[in-house]
C-alpha positions, 0 to 999 in steps of 0.5 A: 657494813663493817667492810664500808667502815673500814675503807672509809677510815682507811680513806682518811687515814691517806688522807692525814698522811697526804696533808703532813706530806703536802705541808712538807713539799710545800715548806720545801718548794718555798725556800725563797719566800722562808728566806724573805722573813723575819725572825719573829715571824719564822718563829711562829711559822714554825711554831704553827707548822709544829702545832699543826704536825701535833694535831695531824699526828695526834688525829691519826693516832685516834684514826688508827685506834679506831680502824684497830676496834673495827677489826677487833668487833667485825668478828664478834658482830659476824659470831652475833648475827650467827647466834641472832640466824640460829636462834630465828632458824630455830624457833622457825622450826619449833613454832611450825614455819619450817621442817624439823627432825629429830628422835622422839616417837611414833603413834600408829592409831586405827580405830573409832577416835573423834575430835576430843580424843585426838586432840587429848592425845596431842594434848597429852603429848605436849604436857609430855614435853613434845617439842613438835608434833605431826598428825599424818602431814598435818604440823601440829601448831599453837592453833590447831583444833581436832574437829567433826569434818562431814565425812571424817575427823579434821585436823585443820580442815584436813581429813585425818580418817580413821586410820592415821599416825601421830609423830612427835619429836622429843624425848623418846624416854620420856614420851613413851612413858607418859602415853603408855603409863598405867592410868594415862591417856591410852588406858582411859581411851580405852575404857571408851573408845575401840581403837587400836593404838601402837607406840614405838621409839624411833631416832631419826623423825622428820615432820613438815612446816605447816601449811597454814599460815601462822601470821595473827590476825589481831595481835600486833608484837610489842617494840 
C-alpha cells in the first residue's frame, strides 16, 4: 500500500515539473504572438505566468513534503504490522491454535485418577500460572473437561487411561513447587486416591495445537 502511494505522488510530482517545463516551451515557441501585445496586456501576461509559477511551485512544494512523510511512516507502519503479527502469533500459541515450546514441567501419572482429579490437577496447575497445558497430546484449552469415557478416562473425548503424563509450560520454580507443597493437590490425592505421581523440571517442552476447534458457537466479538 505504501509502495502505491509513493509511485502515485511521485507520478504528480513529473507531472507538476512537466506543466512549469510545458508553459515554458510554450511562452518561448510564440514569440511572434508575445511581439503583437500591448503593453498592458504583457503586463498581466506576466503577471498570470508569475501567479501561475507561484502556484505550480508552492504545490510541489507540499507533493514533496507529503512523499518526505511517506518515506518517514513506511518503516514505522512495517515495525507496527510486525508488533500487530507477533502479538496474534503469540496469543494463537497461548490460546491453544498453534504449537508452543518453552521450559516448565512434566508430571508422570499411573494409577486410579478419575475425572475430578484430573481436572483438579490441571486446575491446580493453571492457579499455578501454567502458561499452556498438554494431557499426552491432548492441548489443554478454555473448554476442555476431564470426563468418565466408557472404557477409561477422557479428555476431550480423547481416552487419557490410567497411564499418562500431563506437561506444562511456565515457570519451572514456580509449578513445581505449588504441586508438590505440603498440604497441596498431590498430598490430598493421596489421601484418596493410589496413584503414582512423579514430577521433574525440564527447559526444553513442546505441546501440540488442539485438535479441536476453538471458534464460539454463540458469542459474537464486540467491534
Amino acid at each position: 500500500m505504501q509502495s502505491r502511494v509513493a509511485q502515485a505522488t511521485l507520478f504528480a510530482v513529473a507531472m507538476l515539473i512537466g506543466l512549469l517545463g510545458v508553459g515554458q516551451l510554450n511562452s518561448q515557441a510564440r514569440p511572434n504572438e508575445v511581439s503583437s501585445l500591448t503593453a498592458p496586456e504583457l503586463s498581466t501576461l506576466i503577471e498570470t505566468l508569475t501567479a501561475r509559477n507561484r502556484e505550480l511551485r508552492i504545490g510541489l512544494v507540499d507533493i514533496r513534503e507529503q512523499l518526505r512523510q511517506y518515506q518517514l511512516s513506511g518503516p514505522q507502519s512495517e515495525s507496527a504490522l510486525q508488533v500487530s503479527r507477533e502479538d496474534l502469533r503469540r496469543i494463537s500459541a497461548f490460546g491453544g491454535l498453534a504449537a508452543v515450546d518453552g521450559q516448565g514441567i512434566v508430571m508422570s501419572v499411573d494409577g486410579d485418577l478419575d475425572a475430578i482429579a484430573l481436572n483438579d490437577l490441571i486446575n491446580e496447575l493453571r492457579n499455578a500460572g501454567a502458561e499452556a497445558i498438554a494431557v499426552n497430546d491432548v492441548r489443554v484449552t478454555a473448554g476442555s473437561v476431564a470426563t468418565e469415557g466408557p472404557r477409561a478416562l477422557e479428555l476431550d473425548g480423547v481416552e487419557v487411561g490410567q497411564r499418562f503424563t500431563l506437561r506444562a509450560i511456565g515457570s519451572p520454580d514456580g509449578l513445581f513447587g505449588a504441586m508438590q507443597r505440603p498440604g497441596g493437590i498431590i498430598s490430598q490425592l493421596k489421601l484418596f486416591i493410589r496413584a503414582t505421581i512423579q514430577i521433574r523440571q525440564t527447559e526444553t517442552l513442546e505441546l501440540p495445537a488442539s485438535a479441536r476447534s476453538l471458534l464460539p458457537v454463540v458469542g459474537e466479538p464486540v467491534e
